[in-house]
C-alpha positions as CSV (number, residue, x, y, z in Angstrom):
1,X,0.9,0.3,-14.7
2,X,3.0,1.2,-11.5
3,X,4.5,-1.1,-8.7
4,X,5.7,-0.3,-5.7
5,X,6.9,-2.4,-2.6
6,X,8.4,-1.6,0.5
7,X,11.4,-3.7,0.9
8,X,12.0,-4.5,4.7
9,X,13.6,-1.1,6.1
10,X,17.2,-1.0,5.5
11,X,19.0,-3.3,7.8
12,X,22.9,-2.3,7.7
13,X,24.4,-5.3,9.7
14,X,24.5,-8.3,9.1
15,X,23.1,-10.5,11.6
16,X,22.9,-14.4,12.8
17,X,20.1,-16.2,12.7
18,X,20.5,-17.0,16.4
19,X,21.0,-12.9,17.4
20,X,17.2,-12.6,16.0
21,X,16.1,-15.7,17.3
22,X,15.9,-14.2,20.4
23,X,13.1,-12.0,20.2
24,X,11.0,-15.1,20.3
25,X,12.4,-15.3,23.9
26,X,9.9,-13.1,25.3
27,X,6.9,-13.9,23.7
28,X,3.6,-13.7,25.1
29,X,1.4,-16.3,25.5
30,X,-1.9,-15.3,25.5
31,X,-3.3,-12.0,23.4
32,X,-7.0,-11.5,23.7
33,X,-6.6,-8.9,20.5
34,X,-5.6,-12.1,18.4
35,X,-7.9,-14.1,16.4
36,X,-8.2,-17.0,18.5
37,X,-8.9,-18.9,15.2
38,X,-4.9,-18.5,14.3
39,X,-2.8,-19.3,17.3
40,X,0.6,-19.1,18.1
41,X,2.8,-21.5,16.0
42,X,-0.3,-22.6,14.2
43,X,1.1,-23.6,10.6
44,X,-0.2,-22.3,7.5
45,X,-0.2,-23.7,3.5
46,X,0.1,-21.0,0.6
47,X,1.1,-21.7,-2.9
48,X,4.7,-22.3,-2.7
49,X,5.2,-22.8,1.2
50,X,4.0,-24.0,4.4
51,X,4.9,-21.7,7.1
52,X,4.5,-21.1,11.0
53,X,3.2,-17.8,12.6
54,X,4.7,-17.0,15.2
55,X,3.4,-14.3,17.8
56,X,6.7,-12.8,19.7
57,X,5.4,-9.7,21.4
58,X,1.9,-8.4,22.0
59,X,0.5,-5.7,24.2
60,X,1.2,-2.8,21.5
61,X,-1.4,0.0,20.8
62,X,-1.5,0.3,17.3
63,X,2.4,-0.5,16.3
64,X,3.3,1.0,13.4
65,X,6.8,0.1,12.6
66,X,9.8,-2.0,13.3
67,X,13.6,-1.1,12.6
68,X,15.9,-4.4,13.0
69,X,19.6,-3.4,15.3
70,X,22.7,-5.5,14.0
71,X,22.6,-7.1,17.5
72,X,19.3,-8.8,17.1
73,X,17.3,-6.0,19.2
74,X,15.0,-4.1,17.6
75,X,12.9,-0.8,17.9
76,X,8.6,-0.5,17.7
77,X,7.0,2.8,17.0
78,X,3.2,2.8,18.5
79,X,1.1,5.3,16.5
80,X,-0.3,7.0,20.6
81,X,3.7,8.5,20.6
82,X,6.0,5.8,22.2
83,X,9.3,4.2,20.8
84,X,9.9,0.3,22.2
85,X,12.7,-0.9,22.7
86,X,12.9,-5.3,22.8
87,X,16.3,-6.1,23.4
88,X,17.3,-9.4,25.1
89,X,14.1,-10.9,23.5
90,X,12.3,-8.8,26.1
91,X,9.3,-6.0,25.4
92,X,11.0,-3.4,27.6
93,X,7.6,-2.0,29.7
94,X,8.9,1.4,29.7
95,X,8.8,3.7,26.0
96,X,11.9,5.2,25.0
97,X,12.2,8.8,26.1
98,X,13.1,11.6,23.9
99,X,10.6,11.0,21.0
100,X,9.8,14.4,19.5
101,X,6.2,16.0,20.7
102,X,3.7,14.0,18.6
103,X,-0.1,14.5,17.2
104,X,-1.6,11.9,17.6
105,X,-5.0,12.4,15.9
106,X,-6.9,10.5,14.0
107,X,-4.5,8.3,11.9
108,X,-1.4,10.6,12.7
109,X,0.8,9.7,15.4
110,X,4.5,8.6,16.0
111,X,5.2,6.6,12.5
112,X,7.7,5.3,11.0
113,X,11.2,4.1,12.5
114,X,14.2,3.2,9.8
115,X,17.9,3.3,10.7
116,X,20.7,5.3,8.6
117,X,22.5,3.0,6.4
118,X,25.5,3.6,8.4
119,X,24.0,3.2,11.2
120,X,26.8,1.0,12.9
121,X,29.1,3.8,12.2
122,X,27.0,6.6,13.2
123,X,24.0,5.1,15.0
124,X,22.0,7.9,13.6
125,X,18.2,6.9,13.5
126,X,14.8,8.8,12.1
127,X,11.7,9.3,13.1
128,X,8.0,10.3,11.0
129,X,5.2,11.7,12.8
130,X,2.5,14.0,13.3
131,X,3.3,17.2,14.4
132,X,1.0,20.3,14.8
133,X,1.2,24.0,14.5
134,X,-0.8,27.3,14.2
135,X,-2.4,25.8,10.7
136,X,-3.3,22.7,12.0
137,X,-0.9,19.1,11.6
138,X,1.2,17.8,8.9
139,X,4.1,15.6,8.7
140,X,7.4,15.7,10.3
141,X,10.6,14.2,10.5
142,X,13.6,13.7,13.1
143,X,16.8,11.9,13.7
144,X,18.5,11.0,16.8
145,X,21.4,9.3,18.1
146,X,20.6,6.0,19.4
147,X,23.4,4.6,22.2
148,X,22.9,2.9,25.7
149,X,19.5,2.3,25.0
150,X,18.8,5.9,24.8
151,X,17.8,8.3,22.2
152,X,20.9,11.3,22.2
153,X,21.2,14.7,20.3
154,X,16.9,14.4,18.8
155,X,16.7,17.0,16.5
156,X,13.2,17.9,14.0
157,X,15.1,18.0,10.5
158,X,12.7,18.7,8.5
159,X,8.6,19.8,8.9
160,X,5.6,19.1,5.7
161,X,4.6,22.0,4.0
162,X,1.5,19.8,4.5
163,X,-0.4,21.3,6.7
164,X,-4.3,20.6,7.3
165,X,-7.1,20.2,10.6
166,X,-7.9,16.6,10.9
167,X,-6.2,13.6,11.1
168,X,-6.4,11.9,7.9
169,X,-3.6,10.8,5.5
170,X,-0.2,11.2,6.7
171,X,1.8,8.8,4.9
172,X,4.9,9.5,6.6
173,X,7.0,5.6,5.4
174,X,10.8,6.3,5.4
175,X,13.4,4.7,2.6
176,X,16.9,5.2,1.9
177,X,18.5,4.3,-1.3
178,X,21.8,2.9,-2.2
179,X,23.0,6.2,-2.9
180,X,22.0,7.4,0.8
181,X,19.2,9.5,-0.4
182,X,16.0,9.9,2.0
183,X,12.4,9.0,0.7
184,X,9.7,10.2,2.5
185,X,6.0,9.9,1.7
186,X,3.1,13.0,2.4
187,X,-0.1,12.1,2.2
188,X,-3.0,14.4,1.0
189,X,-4.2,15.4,4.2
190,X,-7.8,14.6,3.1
191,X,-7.7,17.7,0.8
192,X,-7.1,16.1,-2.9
193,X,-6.4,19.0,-5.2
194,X,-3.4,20.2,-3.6
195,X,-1.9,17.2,-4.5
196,X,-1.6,18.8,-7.5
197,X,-0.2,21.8,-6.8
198,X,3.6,21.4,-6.4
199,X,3.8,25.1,-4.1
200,X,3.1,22.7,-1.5
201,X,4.5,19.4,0.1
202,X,0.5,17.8,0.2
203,X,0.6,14.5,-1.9
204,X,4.2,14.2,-2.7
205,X,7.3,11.9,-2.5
206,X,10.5,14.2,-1.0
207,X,13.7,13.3,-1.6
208,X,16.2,15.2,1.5
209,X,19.7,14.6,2.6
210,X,20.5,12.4,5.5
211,X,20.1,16.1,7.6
212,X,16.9,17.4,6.0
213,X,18.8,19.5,3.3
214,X,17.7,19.5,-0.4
215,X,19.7,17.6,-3.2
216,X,20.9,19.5,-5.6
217,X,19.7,17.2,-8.4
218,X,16.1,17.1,-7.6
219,X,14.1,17.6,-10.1
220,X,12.4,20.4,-9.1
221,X,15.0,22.8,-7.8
222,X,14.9,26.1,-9.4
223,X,11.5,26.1,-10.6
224,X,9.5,29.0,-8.8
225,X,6.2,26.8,-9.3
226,X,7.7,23.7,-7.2
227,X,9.1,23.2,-3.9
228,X,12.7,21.8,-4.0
229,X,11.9,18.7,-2.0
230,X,9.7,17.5,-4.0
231,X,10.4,14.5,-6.3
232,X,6.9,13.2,-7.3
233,X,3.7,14.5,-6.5
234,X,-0.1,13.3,-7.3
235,X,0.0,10.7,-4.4
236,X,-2.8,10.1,-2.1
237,X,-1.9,8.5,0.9
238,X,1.6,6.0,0.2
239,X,2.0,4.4,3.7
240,X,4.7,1.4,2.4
241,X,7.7,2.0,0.4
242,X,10.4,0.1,0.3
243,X,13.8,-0.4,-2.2
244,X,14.1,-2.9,-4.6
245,X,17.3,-5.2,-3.5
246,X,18.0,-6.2,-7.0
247,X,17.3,-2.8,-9.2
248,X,17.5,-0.3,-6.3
249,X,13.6,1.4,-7.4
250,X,11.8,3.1,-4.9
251,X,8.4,1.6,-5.2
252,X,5.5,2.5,-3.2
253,X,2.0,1.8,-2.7
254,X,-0.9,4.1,-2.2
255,X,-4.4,3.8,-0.9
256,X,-7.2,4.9,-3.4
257,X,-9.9,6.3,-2.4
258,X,-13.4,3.5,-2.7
259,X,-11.1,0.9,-5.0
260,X,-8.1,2.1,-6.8
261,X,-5.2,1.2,-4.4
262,X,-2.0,1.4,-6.1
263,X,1.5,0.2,-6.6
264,X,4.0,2.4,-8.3
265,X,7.5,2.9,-9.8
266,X,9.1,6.3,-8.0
267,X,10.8,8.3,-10.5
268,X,11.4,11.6,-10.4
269,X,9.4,14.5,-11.3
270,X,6.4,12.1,-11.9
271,X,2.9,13.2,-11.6
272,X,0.9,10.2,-10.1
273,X,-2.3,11.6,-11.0
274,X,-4.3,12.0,-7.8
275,X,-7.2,13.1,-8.1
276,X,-7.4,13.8,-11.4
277,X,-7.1,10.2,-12.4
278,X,-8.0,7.6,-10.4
279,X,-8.9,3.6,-11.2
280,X,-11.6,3.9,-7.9
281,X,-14.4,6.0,-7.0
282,X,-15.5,8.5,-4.3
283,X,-16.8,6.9,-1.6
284,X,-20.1,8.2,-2.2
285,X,-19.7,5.4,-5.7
286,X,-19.4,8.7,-7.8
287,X,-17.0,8.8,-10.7
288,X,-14.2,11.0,-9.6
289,X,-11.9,13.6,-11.4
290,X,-11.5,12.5,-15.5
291,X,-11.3,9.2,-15.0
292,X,-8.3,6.6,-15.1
293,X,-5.6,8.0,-18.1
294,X,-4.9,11.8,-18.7
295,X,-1.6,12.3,-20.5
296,X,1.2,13.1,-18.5
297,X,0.3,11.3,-15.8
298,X,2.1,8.0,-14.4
299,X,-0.3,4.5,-14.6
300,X,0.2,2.0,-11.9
301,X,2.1,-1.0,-12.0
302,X,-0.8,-2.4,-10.1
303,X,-4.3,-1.5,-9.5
304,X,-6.4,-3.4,-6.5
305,X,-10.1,-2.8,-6.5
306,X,-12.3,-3.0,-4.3
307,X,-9.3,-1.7,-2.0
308,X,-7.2,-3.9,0.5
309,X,-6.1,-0.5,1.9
310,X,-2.3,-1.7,1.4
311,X,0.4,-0.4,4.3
312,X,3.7,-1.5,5.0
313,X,5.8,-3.3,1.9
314,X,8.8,-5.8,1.5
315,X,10.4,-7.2,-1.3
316,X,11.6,-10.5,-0.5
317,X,15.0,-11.7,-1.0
318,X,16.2,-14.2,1.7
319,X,17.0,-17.5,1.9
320,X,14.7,-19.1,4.6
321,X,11.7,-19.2,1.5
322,X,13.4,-19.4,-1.9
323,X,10.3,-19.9,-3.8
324,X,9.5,-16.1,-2.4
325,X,12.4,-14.6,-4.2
326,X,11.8,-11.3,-5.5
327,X,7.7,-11.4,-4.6
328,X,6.3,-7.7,-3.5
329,X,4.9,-8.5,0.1
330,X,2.0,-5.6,1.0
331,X,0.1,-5.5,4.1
332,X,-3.5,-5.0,3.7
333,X,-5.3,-3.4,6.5
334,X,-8.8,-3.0,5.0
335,X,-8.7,-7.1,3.9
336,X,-7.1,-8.2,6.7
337,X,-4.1,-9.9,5.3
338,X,-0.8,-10.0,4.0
339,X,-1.1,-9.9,-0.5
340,X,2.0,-11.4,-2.4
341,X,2.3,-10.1,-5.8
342,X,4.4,-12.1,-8.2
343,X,5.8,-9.7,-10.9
344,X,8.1,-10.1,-13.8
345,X,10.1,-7.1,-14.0
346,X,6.9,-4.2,-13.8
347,X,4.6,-6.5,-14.6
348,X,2.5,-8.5,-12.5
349,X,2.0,-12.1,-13.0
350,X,0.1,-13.6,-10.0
351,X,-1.2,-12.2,-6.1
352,X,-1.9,-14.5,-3.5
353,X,-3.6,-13.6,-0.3
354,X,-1.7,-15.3,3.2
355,X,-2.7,-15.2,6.7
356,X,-6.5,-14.7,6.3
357,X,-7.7,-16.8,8.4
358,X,-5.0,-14.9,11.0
359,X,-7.9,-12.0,10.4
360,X,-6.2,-9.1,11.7
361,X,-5.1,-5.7,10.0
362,X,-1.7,-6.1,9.1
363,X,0.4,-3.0,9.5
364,X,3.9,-3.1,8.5
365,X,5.6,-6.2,6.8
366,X,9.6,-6.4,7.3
367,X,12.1,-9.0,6.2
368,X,14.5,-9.5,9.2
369,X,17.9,-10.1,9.4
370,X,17.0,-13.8,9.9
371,X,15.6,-13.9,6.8
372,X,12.1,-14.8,8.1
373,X,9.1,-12.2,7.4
374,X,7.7,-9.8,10.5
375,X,4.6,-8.1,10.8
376,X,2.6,-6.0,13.2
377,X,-0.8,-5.8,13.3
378,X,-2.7,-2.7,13.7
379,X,-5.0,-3.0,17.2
380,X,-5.1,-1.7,20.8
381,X,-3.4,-4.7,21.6
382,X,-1.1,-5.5,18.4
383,X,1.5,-8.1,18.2
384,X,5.0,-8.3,16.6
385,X,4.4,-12.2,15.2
386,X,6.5,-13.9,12.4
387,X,6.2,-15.8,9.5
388,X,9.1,-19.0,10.0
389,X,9.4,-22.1,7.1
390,X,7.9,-25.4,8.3
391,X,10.7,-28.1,8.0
C-alpha cells in the first residue's frame, strides 16, 4: 500500500504564537458561502480532541493555497489568478501584482504558493499554475522575490511537457525536501495513457533544482526513453503532497478516477500504475485497465473508495494537539471534510472524518507556525478558518 501526506508547506521561521495570532485580527464576521450550521468559533468533538473552528478571512474565489511568512503574515493563491497578501491580520483588498499570465480553465488556475527553505535569507518564493500555449495548457512553474510587499525579479523556471485542451487535472502541489530538492506534481491532463509514457511530463512527480535545472541524480537522466525531470510517473491527478517531519518522505495523494483515491510513498523511478492499475472504476462503473496489481507497479499505502477526492495534505507534528502527533491530515473535497489517517510507520491503523457538519470542500490543509491547523475551503466565497484546541 502507498501513503502520502502533505505536511503543512515548509515554514522556515520560527514564529510566536502571538505573531500568528493576528490573522484572527481581521476576521470576518458574516460569510454567506459558509454553512450556517458551523459557525464561527462553534466547537467541535473528534476522537482525541475538542477543538474550535475558527473562520479568519472569507471573501476568496476558490483559494487554493496558503504559504505562512516568519512574521506572522501570510500569502493566498485564488485559483481565477490573484496572489493575497493578509499581513497585519488584514485581507489586503488589492491582489499582488506580478503573478505570471495564468489559465485559468476549468480546474487550472494560479495554484500553489510555498516559500524556499531559505527564504528569510533569500526571500525567494514559487508559484504553480496554468499556463497555455500553441498545444493547448499544461503546468508551470515560477519563482519570485518577495520584499516590501511586492513580488521582484518573477521569472517562469520551468514549463510541463504536459500539454493538453481542457482544463482538467493539473496537479501542480509544491514540496521541498530537507536536502532543498523541488517536488512538483503533473496531473494527467484528462488523457490517461500518457501517464505512462515517460517522453512526456503527463502524470509524473519532477524533481528540479531550486532554479528549474535537472539534478544530476535523478533517476532518469540519461535514458533516451525518459525525460530527466522525471522522478515517478503513473500518477493521476496528486493535488497534496507534503514531507514527512520525522522521516523526510515525500508522500502524496492522488484522486482515482470513480473510487480509488490514493496515498503514496514517493520514491524514485516508481511507476504508480495509472491507468493500468487502478483500485476504482471509470466513471461509467466499468472495470478499467487490468485491474488493481501488475508487477512492477507501486501499491498504495492507502486506498479510499468510493472517493473523498483528497487535496491539500499535512502531517501533524505540533504541540497545540499532542494526541495528533504524526496523523496524515487530507482534505477531502468530494466528502466535504477534513480525513485523519492514523498510520504506524506505512501502515494505516485508523481514519476519522472532522468537520462534516462544517460541510464545505476543504481545499488545502496547513499546520501553522502556531501550531494550530488551517484550511481553505474551495467556493466563490472561500474562507481561511482554523482549527484551535478547546481549553
Amino acid at each position: 500500500m502507498a501513503l502520502t501526506h502533505s505536511i503543512a508547506r515548509m515554514v522556515t521561521a520560527q514564529v510566536t504564537t502571538a505573531s500568528v495570532l493576528i490573522l484572527a485580527a481581521g476576521a470576518s464576521t458574516a460569510n454567506p458561502g459558509v454553512n450556517p450550521a458551523a459557525s464561527d468559533g462553534e466547537v467541535f468533538s473528534s476522537e482525541e480532541h475538542d477543538y474550535r473552528l475558527e473562520i479568519l478571512h472569507d471573501g476568496l474565489e476558490h483559494p487554493w493555497s496558503i504559504a505562512f511568512l516568519s512574521n506572522g503574515d501570510a500569502l493566498v493563491t485564488e485559483r481565477p489568478g490573484r496572489l493575497r497578501l493578509i499581513a497585519d491580520g488584514e485581507l489586503r483588498e488589492e491582489p499582488l501584482e506580478g503573478v505570471p499570465e495564468i489559465a485559468a480553465v476549468g480546474q487550472g488556475g494560479l495554484l500553489d504558493v510555498v516559500l524556499h527553505p531559505e527564504f528569510e535569507e533569500n526571500r525567494l518564493i514559487y508559484l504553480s499554475y496554468s499556463k497555455s500555449g500553441a498545444e493547448g495548457n499544461t503546468t508551470a512553474l515560477a519563482r519570485a522575490r518577495f520584499e516590501d510587499e511586492t513580488l521582484n525579479d518573477v521569472e517562469e523556471i520551468f514549463v510541463a511537457d504536459a500539454w493538453g485542451g481542457g482544463g482538467r487535472h493539473f496537479a501542480g502541489r509544491i514540496v521541498f525536501d530537507r536536502e532543498g530538492y523541488l517536488y512538483l506534481s503533473v496531473g494527467d491532463r484528462g488523457q490517461q495513457d500518457p501517464a505512462q509514457d515517460t517522453t512526456n511530463h503527463i502524470g509524473t512527480t519532477l524533481r528540479l533544482h531550486d532554479d528549474g535545472s535537472v539534478p544530476e541524480d535523478n533517476p532518469f537522466v540519461g535514458d533516451s526513453d525518459a525525460l530527466d525531470e522525471i522522478y515517478t510517473y503513473g500518477n493521476r491527478n496528486a493535488q497534496g503532497m507534503t514531507l514527512h517531519p520525522e522521516t523526510g518522505e515525500v508522500w502524496q495523494n492522488e484522486h482515482g478516477p470513480r473510487g480509488g483515491d490514493e496515498i503514496n510513498l514517493i520514491e524514485a523511478g516508481l511507476n504508480y500504475g495509472w491507468p493500468v492499475i487502478t483500485h476504482g472504476v471509470a466513471y461509467s462503473g466499468e472495470p478499467m485497465g487490468v485491474g488493481s496489481e501488475k508487477e512492477g507497479m507501486e501499491q498504495p499505502l492507502l486506498d479510499w473508495t468510493p472517493s473523498i477526492a483528497p487535496s491539500g495534505m499535512m502531517i501533524y507534528d505540533g504541540d497545540a494537539f499532542p494526541n495528533w502527533q504524526g496523523d496524515v491530515f487530507n482534505g477531502a473535497l468530494a466528502k466535504r471534510h477534513v480525513r485523519r489517517v492514523v498510520f504506524d510507520g506505512h501502515e494505516p491503523l485508523h481514519e476519522e472524518e472532522l468537520l462534516v457538519e462544517f460541510g464545505e470542500r476543504i481545499r488545502a490543509v496547513e499546520q501553522g507556525p502556531d501550531d494550530l491547523i488551517y484550511i481553505l475551503t474551495d467556493a466563490e466565497n472561500g474562507v481561511v478558518a482554523r482549527l484551535a484546541p478547546v481549553d
